[in-house]
C-alpha positions in Angstrom: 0.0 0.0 0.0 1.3 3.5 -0.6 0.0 6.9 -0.6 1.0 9.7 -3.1 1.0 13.4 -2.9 -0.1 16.0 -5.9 2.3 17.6 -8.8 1.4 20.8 -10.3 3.3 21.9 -13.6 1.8 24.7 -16.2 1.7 24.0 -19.8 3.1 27.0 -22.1 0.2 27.0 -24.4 -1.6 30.2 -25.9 -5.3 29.0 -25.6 -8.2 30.8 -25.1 -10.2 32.1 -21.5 -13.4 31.8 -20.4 -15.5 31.1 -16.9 -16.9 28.0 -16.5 -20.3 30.2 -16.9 -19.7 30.3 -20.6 -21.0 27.0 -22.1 -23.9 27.1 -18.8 -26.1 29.9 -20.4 -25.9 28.5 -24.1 -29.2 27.2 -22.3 -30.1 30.2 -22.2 -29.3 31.0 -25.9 -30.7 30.5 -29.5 -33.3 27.9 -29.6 -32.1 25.2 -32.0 -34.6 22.5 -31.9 -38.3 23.8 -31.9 -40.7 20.7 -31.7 -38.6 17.6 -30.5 -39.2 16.5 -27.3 -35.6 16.7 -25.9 -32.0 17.8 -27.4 -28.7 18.2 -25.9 -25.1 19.0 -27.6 -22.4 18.7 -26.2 -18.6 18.4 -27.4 -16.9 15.4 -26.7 -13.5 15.4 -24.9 -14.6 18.0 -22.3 -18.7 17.1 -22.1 -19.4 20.4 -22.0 -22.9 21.2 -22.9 -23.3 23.9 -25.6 -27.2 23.5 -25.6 -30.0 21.6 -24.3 -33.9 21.5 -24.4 -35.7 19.4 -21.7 -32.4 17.0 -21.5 -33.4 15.1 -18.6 -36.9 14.5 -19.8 -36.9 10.4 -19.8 -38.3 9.5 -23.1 -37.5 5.7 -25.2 -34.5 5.1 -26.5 -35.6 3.1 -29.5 -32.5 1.7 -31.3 -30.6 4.0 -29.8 -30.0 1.3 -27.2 -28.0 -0.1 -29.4 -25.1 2.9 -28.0 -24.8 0.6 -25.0 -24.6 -2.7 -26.8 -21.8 -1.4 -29.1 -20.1 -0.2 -25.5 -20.2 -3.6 -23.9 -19.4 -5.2 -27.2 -15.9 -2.9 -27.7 -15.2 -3.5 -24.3 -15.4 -7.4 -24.8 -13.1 -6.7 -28.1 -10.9 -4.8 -26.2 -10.1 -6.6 -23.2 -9.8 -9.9 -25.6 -12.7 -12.2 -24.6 -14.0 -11.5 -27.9 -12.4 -11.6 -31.5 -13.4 -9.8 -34.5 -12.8 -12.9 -36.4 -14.5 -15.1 -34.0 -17.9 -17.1 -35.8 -21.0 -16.6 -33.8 -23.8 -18.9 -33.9 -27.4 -17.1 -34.3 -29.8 -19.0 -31.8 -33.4 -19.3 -32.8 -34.0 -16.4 -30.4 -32.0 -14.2 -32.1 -33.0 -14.8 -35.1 -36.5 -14.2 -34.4 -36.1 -10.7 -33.7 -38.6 -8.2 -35.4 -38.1 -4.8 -36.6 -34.9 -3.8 -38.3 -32.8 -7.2 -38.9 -30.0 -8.6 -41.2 -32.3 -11.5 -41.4 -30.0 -14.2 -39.5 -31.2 -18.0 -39.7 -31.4 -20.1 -36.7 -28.0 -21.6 -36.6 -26.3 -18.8 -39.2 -22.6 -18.2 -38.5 -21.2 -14.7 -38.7 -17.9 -13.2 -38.0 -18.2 -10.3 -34.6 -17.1 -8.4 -37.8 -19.9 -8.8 -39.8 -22.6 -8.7 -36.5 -21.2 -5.6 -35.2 -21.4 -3.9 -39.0 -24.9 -5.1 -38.9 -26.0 -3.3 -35.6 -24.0 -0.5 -36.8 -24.8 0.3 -40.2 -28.6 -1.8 -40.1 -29.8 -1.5 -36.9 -29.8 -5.5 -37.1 -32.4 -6.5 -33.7 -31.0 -10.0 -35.2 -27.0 -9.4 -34.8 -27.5 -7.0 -31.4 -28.8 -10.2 -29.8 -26.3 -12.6 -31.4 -23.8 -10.6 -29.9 -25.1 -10.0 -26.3 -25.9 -13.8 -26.2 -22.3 -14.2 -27.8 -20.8 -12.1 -24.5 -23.1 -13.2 -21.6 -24.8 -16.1 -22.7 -28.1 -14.9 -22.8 -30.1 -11.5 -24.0 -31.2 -11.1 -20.2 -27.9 -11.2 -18.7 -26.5 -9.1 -21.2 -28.7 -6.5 -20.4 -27.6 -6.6 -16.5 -24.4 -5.6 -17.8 -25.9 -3.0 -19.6 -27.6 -1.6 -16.4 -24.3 -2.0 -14.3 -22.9 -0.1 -17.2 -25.4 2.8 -16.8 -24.8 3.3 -13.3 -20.6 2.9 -13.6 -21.5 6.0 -16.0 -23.5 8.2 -13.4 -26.2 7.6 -16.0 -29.3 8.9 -13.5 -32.3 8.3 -15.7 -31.6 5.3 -17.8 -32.9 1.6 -17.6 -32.8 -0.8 -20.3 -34.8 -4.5 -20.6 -33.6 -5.6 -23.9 -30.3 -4.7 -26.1 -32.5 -3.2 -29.1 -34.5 -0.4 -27.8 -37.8 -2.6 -28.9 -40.7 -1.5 -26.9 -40.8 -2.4 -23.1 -42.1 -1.2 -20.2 -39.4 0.6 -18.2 -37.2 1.4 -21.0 -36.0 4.6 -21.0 -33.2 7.1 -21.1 -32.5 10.8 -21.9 -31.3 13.0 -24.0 -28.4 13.9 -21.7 -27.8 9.9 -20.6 -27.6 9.0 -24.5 -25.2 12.1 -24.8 -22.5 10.3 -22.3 -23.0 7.1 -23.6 -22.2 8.4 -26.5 -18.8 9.9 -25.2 -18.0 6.7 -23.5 -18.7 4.6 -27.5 -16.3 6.9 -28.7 -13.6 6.6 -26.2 -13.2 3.0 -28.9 -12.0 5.2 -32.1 -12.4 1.9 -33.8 -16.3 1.9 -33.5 -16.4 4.9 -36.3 -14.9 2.6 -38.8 -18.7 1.1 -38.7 -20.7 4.0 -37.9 -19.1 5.9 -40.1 -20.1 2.8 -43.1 -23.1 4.6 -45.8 -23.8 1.0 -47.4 -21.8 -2.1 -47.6 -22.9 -5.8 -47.9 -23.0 -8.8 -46.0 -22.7 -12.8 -47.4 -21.6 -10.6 -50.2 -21.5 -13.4 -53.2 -23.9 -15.5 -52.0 -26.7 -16.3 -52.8 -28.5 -14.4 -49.5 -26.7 -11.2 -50.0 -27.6 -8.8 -48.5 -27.5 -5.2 -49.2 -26.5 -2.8 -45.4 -27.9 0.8 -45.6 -27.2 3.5 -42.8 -29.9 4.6 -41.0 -28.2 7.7 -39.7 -28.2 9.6 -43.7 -26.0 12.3 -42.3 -23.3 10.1 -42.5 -23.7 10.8 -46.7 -25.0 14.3 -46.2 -22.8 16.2 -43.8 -19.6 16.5 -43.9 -17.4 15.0 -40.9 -20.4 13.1 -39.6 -19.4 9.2 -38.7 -22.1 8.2 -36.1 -24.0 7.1 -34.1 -27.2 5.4 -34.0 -31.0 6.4 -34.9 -34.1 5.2 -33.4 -37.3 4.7 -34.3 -40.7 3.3 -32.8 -43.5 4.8 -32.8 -43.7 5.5 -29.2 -40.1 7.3 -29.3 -40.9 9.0 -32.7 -37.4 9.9 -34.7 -34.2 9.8 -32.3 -30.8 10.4 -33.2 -27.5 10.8 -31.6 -25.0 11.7 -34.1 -21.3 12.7 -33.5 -18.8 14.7 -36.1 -15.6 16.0 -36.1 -14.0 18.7 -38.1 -10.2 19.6 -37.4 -9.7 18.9 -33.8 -13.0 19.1 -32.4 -15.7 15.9 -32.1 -19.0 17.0 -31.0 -22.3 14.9 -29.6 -25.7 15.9 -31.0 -28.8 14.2 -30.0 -32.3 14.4 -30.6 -35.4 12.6 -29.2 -38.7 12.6 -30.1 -38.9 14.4 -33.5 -42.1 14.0 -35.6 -40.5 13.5 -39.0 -37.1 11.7 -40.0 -36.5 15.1 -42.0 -37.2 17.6 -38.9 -34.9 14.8 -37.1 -32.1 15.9 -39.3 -32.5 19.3 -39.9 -32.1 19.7 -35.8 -29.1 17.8 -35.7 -27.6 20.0 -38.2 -28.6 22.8 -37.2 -27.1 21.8 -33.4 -23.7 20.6 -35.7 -23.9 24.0 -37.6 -24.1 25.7 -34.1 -20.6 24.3 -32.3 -18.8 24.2 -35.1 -19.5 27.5 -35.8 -19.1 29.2 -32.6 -16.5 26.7 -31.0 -13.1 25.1 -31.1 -10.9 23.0 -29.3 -6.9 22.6 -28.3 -5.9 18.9 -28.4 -4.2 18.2 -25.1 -3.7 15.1 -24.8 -4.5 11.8 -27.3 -5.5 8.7 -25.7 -3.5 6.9 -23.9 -0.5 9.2 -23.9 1.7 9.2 -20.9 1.2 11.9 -18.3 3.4 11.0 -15.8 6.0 8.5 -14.2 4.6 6.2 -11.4 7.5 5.2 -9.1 6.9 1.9 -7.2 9.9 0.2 -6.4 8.1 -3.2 -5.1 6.4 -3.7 -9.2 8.6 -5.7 -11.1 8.9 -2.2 -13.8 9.6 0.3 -10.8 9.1 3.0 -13.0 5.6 3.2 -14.5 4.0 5.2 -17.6 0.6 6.5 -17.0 -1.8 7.6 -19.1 -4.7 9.1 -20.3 -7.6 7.6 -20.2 -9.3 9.0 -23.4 -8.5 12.1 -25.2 -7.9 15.5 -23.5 -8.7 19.3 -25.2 -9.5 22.2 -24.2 -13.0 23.8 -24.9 -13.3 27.7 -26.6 -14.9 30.2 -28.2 -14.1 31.3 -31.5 -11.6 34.8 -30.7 -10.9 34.1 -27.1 -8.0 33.8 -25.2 -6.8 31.1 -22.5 -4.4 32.2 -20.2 -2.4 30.5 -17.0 -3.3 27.0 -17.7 -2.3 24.3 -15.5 -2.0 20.8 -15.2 -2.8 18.8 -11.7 -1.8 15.2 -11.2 -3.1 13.7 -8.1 -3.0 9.8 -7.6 -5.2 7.4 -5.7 -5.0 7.5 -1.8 -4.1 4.0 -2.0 -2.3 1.9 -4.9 -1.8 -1.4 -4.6 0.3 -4.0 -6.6 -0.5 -5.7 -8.7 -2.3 -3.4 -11.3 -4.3 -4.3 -13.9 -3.4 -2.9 -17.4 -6.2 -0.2 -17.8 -6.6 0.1 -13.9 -7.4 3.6 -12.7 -4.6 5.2 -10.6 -5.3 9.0 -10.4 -6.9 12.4 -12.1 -5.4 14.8 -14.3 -7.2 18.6 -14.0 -6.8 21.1 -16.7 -7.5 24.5 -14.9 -7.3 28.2 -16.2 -6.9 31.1 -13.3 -7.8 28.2 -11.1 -11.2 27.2 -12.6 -11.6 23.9 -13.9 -11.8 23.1 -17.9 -11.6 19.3 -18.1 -10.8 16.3 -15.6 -9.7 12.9 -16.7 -8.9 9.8 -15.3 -5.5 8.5 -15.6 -4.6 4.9 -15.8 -1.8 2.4 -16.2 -1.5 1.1 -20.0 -0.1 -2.3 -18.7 -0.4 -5.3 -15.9 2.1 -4.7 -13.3 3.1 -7.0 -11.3 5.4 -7.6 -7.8 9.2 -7.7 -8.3 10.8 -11.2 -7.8 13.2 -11.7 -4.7 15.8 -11.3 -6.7 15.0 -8.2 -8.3 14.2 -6.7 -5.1 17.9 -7.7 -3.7 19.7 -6.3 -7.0 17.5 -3.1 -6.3 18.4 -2.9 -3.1 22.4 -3.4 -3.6 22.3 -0.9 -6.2 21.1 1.8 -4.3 23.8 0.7 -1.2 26.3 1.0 -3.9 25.1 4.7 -5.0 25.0 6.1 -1.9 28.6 4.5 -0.4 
């Protein structure tokens, strides 16, 4: 067990200022979506909300579930109980899935490839199943991880009973809930190289091809758009989280309850219009870049990098200056070997003038584990000899 102090050190860069105020009365600024039920915007690496309307209003999801599928299914990628290549077996349940399907057959095999392109690009009920039955051997304790998920998120005001956003009694989110799941997808880079997909084909050659279509047209129709998910029952009416980036700054636009797919649209661009007019970012940090050195000498590395969790900017208005901007490290109270690779350890706060622009959580980017005896002994020699 050990217990580590705080470093402060101030980064020379010419960025811009603001209060924290700023971004809080966009609420109280042009009105960007007129009859959807509930909107937010936000931009991604800081969460900042640049508008909102009725974001905590708790409204179905639809497909938009699907957000918190993909999250549990990247997670499975990337911790390596799951393969991209891996063959999954459709059961007869999850083939039997209504609504929008790639039309599996009891007993098809498909690649986590091709499944994961289908929830992605079709809004497959079909392949969102396959998967969660793939991960936790059934749809229903899939979806317990899903809920765990919500609340490891601080996610207040969602609850989920299925992995495809088909109507259910308590099922529901919010605008604002869909708006961090969103930033958590995202925090996978690889998940845009699906969302981002217009059409593409799967059992391409066969004779069962069949022809994938986005759902989300803004991925075709506005430039630097590459996600998310759509929704659609007719209890939720149109939804839509989308995401884009132009130069250094990713936004998060999401709509619920529009009463046309067009009007659905037209207020996500008009959001996308609105930040990227009015807003930029300073890339900080990329993910995973080292921050700091961790010095343990009982780990069998005594000297360990750690790292950004996800990627680090700073939020701005267009024209404005940020000035005396600071970087604070402060580690756990208590950090004990060994460490899992992707095990928090600590915080890193951006602050300008002493306010607060972004707070991340730093981690270790690989398992460490206790020194050997005879590590320990070689250490311990060493430092006799350097200080004779």
């Amino acid at each position: 067990m050990k217990n580590f102090g705080v470093w402060i050190t101030t980064i020379l860069l010419t960025l811009t200022t603001f209060s924290s105020a700023t971004f809080a009365a966009e609420d109280d600024g042009p009105e960007l979506v007129e009859s959807a039920k509930s909107a937010i915007l936000i931009e991604r690496d800081t969460g900042e909300v640049l508008y909102e309307k009725d974001a905590n209003q708790t409204l179905p999801p639809a497909s938009m579930t699907k957000i918190m599928t993909m999250i549990l299914v990247m997670e499975a990628l990337n911790d390596g109980s799951l393969k991209l290549d891996e063959k999954v077996r459709a059961s007869e349940y999850a083939a039997s899935m209504g609504g929008s399907q790639i039309f599996l057959e009891p007993g098809e095999e498909m690649t986590v490839d091709e499944l994961l392109k289908g929830v992605a690009v079709a809004s497959g009920n079909d392949a969102s199943v396959a998967l969660a039955e793939r991960i936790s051997g059934s749809e229903e304790e899939f979806v317990e991880k899903m809920n765990e998920k919500a609340i490891d998120l601080g996610l207040e005001n969602t609850q989920f009973q299925n992995t495809t956003g088909l109507p259910a009694d308590n099922h529901y989110s919010t605008a604002r809930d869909m708006a961090l799941m969103a930033k958590e997808l995202l925090k996978y880079e690889g998940i845009t190289e699906y969302t981002k997909i217009y059409d593409d084909y799967l059992r391409k050659g066969t004779d069962n091809e069949f022809w994938l279509v986005n759902t989300n047209k803004l991925v075709k129709f506005y430039k630097g758009v590459d996600g998310l998910k759509t929704g659609f029952t007719r209890e939720a009416k149109y939804c839509l989280t989308a995401t884009a980036k132009k130069n250094d700054m990713r936004v998060i636009a999401v709509v619920m309850g529009a009463e046309t797919p067009k009007k659905r649209n037209a207020y996500i661009t008009t959001m996308l219009d609105y930040a990227f007019n009015h807003y930029e970012t300073e890339s900080l940090y990329k993910r995973f870049q080292p921050v700091d050195q961790l010095k343990m000498i009982r780990a069998n590395n005594p000297e360990i990098d750690v790292v950004t969790s996800e990627s680090v900017s700073v939020l701005k208005k267009k024209g404005q200056k940020i000035e005396n901007v600071e970087r604070e490290v402060k580690y756990n109270d208590t950090i004990e070997l060994p460490l899992k690779k992707g095990q928090e350890v600590g915080t890193l706060t951006i602050t300008s003038n002493g306010e607060p622009l972004s707070k991340t959580t730093l981690i270790v980017n690989e398992d460490v584990s206790n020194a050997g005896l005879w590590s320990l002994l070689k250490r311990s020699m060493n430092e006799m000899v350097k200080h004779r």
